[in-house]
C-alpha positions as CSV (number, residue, x, y, z in Angstrom):
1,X,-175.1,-90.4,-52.6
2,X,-172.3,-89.5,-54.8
3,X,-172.7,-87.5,-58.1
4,X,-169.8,-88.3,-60.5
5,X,-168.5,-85.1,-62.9
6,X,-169.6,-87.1,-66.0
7,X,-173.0,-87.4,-64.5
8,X,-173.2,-83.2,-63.7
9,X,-175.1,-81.8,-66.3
10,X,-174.1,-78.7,-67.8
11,X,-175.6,-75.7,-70.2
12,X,-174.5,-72.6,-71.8
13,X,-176.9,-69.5,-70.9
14,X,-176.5,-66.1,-73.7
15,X,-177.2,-62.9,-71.6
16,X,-177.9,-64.4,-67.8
17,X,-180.5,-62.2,-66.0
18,X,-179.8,-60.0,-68.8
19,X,-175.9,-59.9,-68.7
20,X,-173.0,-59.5,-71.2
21,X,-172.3,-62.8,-73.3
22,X,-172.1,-66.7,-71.7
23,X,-172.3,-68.1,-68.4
24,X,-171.3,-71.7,-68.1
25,X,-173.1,-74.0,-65.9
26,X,-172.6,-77.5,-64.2
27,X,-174.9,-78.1,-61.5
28,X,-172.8,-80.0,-59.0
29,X,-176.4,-81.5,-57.2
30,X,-179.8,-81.7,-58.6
31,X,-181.5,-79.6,-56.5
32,X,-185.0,-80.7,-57.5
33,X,-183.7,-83.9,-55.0
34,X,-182.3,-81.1,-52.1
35,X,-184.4,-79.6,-49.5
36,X,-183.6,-76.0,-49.2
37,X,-181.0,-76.3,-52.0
38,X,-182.4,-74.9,-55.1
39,X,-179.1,-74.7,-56.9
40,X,-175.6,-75.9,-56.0
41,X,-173.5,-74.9,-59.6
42,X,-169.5,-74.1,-60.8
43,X,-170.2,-70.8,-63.1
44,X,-168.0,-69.7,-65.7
45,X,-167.5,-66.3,-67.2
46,X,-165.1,-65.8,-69.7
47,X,-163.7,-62.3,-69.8
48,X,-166.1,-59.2,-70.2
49,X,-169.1,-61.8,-69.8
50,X,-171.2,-61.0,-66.4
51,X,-174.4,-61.8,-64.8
52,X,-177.1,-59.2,-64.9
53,X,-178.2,-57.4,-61.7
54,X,-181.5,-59.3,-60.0
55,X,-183.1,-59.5,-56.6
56,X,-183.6,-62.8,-54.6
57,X,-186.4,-63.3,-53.0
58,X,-187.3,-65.9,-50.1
59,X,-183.7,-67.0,-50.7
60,X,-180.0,-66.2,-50.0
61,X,-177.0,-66.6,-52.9
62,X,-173.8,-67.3,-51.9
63,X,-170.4,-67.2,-54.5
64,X,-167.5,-68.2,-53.4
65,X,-164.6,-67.3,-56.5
66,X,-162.3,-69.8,-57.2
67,X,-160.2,-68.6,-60.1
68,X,-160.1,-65.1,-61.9
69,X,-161.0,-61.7,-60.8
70,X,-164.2,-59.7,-61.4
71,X,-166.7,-56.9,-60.2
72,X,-170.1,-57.3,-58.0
73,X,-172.6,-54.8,-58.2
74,X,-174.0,-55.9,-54.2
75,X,-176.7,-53.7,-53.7
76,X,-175.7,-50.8,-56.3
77,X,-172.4,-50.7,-54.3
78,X,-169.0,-52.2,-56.9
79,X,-167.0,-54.7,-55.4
80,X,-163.9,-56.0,-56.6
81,X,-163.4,-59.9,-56.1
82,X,-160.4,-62.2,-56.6
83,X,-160.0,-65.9,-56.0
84,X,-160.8,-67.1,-52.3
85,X,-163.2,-64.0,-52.1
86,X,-167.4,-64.5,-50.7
87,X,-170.1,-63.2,-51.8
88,X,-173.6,-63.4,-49.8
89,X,-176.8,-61.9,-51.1
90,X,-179.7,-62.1,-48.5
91,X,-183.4,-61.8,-48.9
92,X,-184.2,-59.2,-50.5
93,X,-180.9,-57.9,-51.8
94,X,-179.4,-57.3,-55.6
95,X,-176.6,-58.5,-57.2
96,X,-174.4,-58.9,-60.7
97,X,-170.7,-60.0,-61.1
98,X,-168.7,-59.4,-64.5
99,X,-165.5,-60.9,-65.3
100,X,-163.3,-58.1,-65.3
101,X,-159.6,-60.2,-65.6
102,X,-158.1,-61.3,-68.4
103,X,-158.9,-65.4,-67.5
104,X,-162.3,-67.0,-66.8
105,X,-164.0,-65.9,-63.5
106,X,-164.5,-69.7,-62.1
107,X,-167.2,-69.8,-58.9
108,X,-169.3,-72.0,-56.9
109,X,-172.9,-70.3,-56.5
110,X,-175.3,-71.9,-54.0
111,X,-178.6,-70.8,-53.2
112,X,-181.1,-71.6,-50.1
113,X,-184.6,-71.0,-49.9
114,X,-186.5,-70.8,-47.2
């Protein structure tokens, strides 16, 4: 299967899990079509926009940053992150990230149930 860009759909979301202005998303596979896969997305976060903190449950995230720099709350703990940086929050553990830099935070975000 190949999914072309112009075939990715992509929304806007105000105040993600509660966060600070706009998250951009383009889900880069349909997950509803991938076993274990229930997101596979390129997030966006223009500066002093974030994620709120939330818990995953039956589920690991993973974020790997591609451009920009920002902060992760991981598990109440702040966390710097730059481009090339991972993030992995198992079962049961917490997490935000805010665009701290002056460009948009640009990451891949991928999360498997189980």
């Amino acid at each position: 299967m190949v999914i072309h860009r112009n075939e990715m759909k992509t929304e806007v979301r105000e105040r993600m899990r509660e966060g600070d202005g706009n998250t951009k998303l383009t889900y880069l596979l349909d997950g509803s079509t991938q076993k274990n896969a229930r997101m596979f997305a390129e997030l966006v976060l223009d500066p002093g926009c974030s994620i709120g903190y939330h818990q995953h449950d039956s589920e690991t995230e993973y974020y790997f940053i591609l451009s920009g720099t920002g902060e992760v709350d991981d598990n109440g703990k702040p966390v710097q992150v730059k481009a090339g940086d991972s993030v992995i929050t198992a079962d049961g553990e917490s997490h935000s990230i805010k665009n701290t830099g002056q460009e948009p935070l640009v990451l891949y975000a991928v999360i498997v149930t189980y």
